[in-house]
N, CA, C and O atoms as a CHARMM CRD file, in Angstrom:
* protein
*
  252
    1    1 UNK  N      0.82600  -1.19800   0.00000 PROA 1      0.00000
    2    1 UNK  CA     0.00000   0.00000   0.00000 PROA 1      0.00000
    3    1 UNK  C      0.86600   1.25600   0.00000 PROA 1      0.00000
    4    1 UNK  O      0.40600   2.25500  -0.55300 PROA 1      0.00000
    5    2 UNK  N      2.17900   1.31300   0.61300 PROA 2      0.00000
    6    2 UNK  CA     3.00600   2.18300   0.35300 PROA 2      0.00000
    7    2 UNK  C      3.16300   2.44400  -0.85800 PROA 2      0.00000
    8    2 UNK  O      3.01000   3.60300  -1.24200 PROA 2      0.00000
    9    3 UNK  N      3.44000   1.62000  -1.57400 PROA 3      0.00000
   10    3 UNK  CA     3.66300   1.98800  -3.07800 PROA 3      0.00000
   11    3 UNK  C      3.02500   3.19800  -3.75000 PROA 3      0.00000
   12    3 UNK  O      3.38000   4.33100  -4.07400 PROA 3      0.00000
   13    4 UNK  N      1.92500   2.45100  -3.81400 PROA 4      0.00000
   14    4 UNK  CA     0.76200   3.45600  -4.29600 PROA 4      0.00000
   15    4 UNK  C      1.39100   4.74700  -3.26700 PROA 4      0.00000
   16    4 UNK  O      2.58500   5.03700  -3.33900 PROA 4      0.00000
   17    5 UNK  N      0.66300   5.31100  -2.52900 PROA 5      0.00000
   18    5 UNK  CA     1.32400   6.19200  -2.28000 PROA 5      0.00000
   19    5 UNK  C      2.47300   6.94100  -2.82900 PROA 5      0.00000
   20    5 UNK  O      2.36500   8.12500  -3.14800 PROA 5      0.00000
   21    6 UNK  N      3.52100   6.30400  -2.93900 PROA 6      0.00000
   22    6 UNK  CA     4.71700   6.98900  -3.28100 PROA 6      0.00000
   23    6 UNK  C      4.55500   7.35600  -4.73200 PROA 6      0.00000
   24    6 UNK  O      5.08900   8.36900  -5.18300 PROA 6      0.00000
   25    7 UNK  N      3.67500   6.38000  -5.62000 PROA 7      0.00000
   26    7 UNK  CA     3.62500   6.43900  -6.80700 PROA 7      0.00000
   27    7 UNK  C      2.54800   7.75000  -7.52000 PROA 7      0.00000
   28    7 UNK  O      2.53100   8.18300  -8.67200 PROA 7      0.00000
   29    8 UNK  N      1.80100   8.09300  -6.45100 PROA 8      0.00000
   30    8 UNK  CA     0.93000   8.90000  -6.23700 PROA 8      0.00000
   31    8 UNK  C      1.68300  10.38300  -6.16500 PROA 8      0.00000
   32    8 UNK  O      1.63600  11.33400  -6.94500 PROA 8      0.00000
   33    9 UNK  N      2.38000  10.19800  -4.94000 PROA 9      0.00000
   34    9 UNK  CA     2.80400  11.40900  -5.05800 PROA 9      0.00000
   35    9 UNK  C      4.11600  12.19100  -5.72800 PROA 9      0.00000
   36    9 UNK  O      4.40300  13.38500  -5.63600 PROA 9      0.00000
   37   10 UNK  N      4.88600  11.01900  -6.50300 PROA 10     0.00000
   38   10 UNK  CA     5.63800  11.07500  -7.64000 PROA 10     0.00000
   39   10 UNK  C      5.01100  11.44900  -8.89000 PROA 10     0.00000
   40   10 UNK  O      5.59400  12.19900  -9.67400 PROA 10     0.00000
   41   11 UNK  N      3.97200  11.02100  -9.10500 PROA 11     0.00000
   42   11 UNK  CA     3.40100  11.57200 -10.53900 PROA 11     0.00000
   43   11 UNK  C      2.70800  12.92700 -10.19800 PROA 11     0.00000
   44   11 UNK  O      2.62800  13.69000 -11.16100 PROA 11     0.00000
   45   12 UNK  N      2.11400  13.44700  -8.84600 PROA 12     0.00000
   46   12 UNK  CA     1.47700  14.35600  -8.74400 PROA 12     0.00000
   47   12 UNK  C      2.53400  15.41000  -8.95800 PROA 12     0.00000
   48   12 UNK  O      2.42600  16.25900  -9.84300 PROA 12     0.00000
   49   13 UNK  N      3.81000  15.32200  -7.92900 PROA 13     0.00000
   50   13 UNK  CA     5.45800  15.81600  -8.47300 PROA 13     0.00000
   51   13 UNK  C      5.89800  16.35100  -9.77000 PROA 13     0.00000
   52   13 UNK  O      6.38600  17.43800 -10.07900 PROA 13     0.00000
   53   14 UNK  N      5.59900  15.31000 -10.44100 PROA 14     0.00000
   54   14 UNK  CA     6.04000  15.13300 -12.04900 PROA 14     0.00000
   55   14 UNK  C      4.80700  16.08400 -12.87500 PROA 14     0.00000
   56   14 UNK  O      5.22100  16.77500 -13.80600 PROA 14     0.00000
   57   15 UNK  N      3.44900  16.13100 -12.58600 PROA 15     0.00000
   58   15 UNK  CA     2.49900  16.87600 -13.37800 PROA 15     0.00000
   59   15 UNK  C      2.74400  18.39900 -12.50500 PROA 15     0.00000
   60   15 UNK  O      2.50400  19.50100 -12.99900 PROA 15     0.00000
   61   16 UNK  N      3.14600  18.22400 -11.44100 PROA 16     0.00000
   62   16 UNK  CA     3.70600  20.26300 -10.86800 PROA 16     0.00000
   63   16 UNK  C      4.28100  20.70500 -11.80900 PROA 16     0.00000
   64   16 UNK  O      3.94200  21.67200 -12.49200 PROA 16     0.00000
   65   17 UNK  N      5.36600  19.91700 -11.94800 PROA 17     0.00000
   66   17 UNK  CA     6.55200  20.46800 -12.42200 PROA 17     0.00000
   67   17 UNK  C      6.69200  20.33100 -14.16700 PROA 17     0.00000
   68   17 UNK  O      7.78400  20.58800 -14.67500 PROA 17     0.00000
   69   18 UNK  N      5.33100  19.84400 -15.17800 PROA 18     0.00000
   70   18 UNK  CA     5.35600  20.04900 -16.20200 PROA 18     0.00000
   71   18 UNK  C      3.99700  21.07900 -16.51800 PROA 18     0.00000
   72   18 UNK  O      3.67900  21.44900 -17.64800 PROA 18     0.00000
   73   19 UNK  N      3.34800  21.41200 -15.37000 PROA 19     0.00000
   74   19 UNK  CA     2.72300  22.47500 -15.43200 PROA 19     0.00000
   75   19 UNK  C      3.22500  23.79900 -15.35100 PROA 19     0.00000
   76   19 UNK  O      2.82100  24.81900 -15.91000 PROA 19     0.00000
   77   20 UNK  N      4.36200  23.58800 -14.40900 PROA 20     0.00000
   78   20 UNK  CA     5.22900  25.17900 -13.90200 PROA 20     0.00000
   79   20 UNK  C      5.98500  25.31200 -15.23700 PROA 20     0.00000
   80   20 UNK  O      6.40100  26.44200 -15.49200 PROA 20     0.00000
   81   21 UNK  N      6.26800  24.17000 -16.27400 PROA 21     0.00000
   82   21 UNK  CA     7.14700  24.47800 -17.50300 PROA 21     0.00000
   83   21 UNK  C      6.42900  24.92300 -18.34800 PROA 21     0.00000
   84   21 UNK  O      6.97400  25.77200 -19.05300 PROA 21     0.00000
   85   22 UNK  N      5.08700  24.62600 -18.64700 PROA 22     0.00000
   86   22 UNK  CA     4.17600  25.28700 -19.35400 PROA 22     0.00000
   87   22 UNK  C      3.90500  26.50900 -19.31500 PROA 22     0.00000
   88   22 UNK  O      3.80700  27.24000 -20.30000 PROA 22     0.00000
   89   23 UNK  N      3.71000  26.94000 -17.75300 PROA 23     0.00000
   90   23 UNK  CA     3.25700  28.02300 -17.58800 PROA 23     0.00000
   91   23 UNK  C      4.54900  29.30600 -17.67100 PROA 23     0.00000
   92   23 UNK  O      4.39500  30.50300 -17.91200 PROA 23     0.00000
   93   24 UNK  N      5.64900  28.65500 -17.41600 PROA 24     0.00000
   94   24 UNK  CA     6.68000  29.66800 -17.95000 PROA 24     0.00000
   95   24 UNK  C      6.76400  29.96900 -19.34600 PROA 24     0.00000
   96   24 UNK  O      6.80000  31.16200 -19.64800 PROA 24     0.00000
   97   25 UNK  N      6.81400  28.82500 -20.55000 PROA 25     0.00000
   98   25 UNK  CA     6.75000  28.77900 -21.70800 PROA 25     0.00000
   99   25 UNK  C      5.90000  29.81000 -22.17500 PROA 25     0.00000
  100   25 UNK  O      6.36500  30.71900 -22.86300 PROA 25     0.00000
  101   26 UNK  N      4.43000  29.75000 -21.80200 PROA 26     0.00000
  102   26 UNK  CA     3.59200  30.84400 -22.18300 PROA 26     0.00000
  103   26 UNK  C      3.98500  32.02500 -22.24100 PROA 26     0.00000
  104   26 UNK  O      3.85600  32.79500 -23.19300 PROA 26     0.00000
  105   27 UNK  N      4.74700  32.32500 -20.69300 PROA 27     0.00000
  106   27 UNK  CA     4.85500  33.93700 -19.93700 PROA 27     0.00000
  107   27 UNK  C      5.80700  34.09700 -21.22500 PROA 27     0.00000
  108   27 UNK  O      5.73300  35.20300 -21.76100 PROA 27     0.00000
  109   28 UNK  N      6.71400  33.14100 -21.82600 PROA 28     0.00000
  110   28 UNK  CA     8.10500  34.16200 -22.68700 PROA 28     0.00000
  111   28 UNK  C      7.67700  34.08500 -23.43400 PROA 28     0.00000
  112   28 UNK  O      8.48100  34.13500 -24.36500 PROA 28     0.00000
  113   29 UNK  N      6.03600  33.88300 -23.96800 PROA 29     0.00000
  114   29 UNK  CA     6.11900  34.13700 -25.20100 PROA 29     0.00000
  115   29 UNK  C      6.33500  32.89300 -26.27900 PROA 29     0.00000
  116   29 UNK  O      6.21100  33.14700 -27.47700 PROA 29     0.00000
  117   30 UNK  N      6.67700  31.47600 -25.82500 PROA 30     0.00000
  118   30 UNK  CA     7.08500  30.40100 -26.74700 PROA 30     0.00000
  119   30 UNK  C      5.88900  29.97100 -27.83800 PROA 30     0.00000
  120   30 UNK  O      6.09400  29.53100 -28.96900 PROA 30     0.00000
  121   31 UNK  N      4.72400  30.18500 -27.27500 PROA 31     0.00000
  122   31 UNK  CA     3.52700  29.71600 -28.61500 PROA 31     0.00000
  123   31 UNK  C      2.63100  30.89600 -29.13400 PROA 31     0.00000
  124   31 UNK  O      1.43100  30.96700 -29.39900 PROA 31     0.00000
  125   32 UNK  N      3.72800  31.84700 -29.18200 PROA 32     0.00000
  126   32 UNK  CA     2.70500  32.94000 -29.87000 PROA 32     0.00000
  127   32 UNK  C      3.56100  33.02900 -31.28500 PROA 32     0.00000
  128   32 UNK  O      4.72200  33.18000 -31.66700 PROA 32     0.00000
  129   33 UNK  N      2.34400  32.85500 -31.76500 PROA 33     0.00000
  130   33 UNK  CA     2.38500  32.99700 -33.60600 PROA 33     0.00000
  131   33 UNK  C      3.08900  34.15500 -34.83600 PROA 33     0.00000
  132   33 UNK  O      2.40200  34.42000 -35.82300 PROA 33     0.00000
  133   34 UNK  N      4.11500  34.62200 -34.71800 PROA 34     0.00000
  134   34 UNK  CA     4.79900  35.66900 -35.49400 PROA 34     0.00000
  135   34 UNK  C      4.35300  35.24600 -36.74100 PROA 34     0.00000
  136   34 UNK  O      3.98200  36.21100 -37.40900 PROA 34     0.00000
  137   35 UNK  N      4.25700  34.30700 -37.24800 PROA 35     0.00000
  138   35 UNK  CA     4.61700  34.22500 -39.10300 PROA 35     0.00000
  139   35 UNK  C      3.01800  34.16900 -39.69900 PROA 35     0.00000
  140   35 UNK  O      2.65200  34.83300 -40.66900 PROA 35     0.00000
  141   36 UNK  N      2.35500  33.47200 -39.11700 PROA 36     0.00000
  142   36 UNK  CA     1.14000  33.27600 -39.77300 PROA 36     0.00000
  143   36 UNK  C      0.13800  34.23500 -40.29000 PROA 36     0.00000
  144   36 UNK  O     -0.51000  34.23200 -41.33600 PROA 36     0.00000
  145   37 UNK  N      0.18300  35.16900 -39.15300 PROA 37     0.00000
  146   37 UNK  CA    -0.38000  36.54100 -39.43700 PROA 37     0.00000
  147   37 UNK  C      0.13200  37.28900 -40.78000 PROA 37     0.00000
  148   37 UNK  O     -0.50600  37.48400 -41.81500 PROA 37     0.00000
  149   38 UNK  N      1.21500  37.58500 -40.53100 PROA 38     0.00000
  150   38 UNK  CA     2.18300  38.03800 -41.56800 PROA 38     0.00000
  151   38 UNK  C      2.05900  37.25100 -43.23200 PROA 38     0.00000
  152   38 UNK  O      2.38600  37.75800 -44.30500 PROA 38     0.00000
  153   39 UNK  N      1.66000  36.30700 -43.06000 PROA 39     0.00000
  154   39 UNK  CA     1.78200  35.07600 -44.43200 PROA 39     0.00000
  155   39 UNK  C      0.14000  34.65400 -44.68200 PROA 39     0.00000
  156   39 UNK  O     -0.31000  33.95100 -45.58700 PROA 39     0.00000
  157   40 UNK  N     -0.48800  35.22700 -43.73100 PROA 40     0.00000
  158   40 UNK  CA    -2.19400  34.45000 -43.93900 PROA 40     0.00000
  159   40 UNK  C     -2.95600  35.67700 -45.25500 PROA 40     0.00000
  160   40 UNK  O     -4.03000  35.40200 -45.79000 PROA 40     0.00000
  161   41 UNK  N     -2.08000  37.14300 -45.63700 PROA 41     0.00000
  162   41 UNK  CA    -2.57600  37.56100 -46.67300 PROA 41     0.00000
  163   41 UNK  C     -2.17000  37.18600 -48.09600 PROA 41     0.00000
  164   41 UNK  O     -3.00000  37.37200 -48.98500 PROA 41     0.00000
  165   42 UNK  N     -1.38500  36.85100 -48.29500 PROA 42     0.00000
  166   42 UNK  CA    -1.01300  36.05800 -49.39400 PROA 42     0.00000
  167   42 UNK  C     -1.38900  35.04400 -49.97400 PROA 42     0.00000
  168   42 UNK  O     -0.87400  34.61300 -51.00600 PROA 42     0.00000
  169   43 UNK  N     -2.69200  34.34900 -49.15200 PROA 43     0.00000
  170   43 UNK  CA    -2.93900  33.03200 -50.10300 PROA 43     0.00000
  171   43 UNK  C     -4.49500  33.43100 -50.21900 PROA 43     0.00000
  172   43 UNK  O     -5.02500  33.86200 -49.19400 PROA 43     0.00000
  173   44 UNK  N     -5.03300  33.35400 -51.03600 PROA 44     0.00000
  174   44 UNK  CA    -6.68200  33.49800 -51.75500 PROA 44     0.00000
  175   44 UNK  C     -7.32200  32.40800 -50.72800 PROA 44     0.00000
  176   44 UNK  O     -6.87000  31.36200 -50.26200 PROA 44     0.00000
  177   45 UNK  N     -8.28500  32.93700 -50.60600 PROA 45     0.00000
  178   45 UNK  CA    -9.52300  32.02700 -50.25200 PROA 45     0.00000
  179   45 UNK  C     -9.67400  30.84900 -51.55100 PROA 45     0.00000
  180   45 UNK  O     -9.32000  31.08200 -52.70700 PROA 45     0.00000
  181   46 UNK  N    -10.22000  29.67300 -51.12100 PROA 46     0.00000
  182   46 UNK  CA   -10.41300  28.66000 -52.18700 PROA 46     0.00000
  183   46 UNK  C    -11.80100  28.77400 -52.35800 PROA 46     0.00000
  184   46 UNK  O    -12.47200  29.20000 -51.41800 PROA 46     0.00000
  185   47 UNK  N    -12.59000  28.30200 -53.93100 PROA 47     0.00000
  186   47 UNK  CA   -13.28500  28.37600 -53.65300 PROA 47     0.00000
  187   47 UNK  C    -13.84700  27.14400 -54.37400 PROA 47     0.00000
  188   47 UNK  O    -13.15900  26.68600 -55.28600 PROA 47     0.00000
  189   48 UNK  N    -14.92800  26.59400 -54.10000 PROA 48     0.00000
  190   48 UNK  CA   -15.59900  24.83100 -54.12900 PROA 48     0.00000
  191   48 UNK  C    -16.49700  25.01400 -54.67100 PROA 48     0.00000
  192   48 UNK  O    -17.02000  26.12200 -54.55700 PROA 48     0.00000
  193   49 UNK  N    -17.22600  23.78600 -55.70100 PROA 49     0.00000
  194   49 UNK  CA   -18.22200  24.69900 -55.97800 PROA 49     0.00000
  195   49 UNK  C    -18.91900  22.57400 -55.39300 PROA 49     0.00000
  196   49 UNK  O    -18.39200  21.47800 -55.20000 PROA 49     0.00000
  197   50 UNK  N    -20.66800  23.33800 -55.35500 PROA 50     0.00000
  198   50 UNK  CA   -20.96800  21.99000 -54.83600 PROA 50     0.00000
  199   50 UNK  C    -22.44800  22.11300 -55.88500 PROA 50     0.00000
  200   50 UNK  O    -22.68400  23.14400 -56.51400 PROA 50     0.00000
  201   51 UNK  N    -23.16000  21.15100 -55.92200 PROA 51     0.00000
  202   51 UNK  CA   -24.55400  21.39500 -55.93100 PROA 51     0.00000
  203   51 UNK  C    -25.84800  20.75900 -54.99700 PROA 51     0.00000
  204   51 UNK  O    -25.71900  20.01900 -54.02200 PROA 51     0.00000
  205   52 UNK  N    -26.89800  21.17500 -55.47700 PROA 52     0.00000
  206   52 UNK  CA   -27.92100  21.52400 -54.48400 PROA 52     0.00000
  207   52 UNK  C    -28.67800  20.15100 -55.12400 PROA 52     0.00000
  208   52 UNK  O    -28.08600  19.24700 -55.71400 PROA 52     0.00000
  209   53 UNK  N    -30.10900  20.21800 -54.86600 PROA 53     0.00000
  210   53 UNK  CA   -30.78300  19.40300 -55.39700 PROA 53     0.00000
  211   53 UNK  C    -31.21500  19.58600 -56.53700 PROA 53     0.00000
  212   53 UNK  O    -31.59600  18.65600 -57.24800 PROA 53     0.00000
  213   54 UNK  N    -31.22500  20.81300 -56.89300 PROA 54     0.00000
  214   54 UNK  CA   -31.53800  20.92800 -58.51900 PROA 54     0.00000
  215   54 UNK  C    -30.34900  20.91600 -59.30500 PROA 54     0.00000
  216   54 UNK  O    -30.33700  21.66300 -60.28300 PROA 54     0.00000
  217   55 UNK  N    -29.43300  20.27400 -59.08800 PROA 55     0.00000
  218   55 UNK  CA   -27.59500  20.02200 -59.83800 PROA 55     0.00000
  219   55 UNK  C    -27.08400  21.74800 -60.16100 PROA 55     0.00000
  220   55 UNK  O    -26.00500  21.85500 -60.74300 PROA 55     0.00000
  221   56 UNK  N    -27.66800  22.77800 -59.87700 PROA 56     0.00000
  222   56 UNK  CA   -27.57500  24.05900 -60.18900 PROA 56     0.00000
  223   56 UNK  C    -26.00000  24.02100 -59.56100 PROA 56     0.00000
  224   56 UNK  O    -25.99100  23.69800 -58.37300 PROA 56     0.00000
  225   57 UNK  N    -24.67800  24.29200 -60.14400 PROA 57     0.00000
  226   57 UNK  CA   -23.62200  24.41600 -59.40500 PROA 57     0.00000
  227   57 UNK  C    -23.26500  25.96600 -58.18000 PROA 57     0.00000
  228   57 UNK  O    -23.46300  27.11100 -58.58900 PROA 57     0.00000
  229   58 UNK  N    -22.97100  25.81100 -57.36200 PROA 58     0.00000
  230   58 UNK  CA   -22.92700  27.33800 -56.52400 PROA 58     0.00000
  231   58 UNK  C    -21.85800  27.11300 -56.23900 PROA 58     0.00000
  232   58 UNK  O    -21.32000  26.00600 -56.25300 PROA 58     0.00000
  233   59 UNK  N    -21.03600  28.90600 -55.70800 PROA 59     0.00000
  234   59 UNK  CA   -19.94000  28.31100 -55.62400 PROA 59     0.00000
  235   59 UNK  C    -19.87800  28.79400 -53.96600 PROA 59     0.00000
  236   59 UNK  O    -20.71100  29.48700 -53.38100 PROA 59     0.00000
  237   60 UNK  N    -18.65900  28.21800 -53.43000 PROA 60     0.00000
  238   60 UNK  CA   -19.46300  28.81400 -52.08700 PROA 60     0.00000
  239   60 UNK  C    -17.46100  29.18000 -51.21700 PROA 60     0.00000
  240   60 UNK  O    -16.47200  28.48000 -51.43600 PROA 60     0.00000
  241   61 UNK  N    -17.50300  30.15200 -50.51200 PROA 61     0.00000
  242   61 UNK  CA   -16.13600  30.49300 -50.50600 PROA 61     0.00000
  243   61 UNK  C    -15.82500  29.91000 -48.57500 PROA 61     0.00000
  244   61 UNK  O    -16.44900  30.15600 -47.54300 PROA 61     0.00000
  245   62 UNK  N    -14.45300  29.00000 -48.88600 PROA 62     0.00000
  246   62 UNK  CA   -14.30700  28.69800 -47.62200 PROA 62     0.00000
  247   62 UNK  C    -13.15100  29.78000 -46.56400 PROA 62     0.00000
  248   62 UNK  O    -12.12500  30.37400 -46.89700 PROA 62     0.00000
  249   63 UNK  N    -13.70200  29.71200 -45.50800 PROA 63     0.00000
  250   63 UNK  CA   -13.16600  30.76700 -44.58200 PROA 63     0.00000
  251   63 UNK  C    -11.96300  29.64500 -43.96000 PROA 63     0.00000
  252   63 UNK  O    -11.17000  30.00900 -43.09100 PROA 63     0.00000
């Protein structure tokens, strides 16, 4: 029954301390997006075309 225990509070240990790495990661800044913004005007919207029930083709623009 010790085990458990120890094993318990080793992983609880182990999820602190990959939460406190996360939460530093954020503060500097590691998953914020520089390029995409910058590069998301350059490519056109696509656009599909589908039809309805009357085979009428539409075209319809994806976001």
């Amino acid at each position: 029954m010790s085990v458990i225990y120890l094993l318990i509070s080793v992983s609880i240990f182990v999820a602190v301390c990959f939460f406190i790495a996360f939460i530093a990661a954020v503060k500097t800044g590691q998953y914020d997006d520089d390029y995409t913004p910058s590069v998301r005007i350059l490519f056109d919207d696509e656009t599909k075309i589908t039809s309805q029930n009357n085979n009428s083709p539409i075209e319809e623009k994806q976001v």
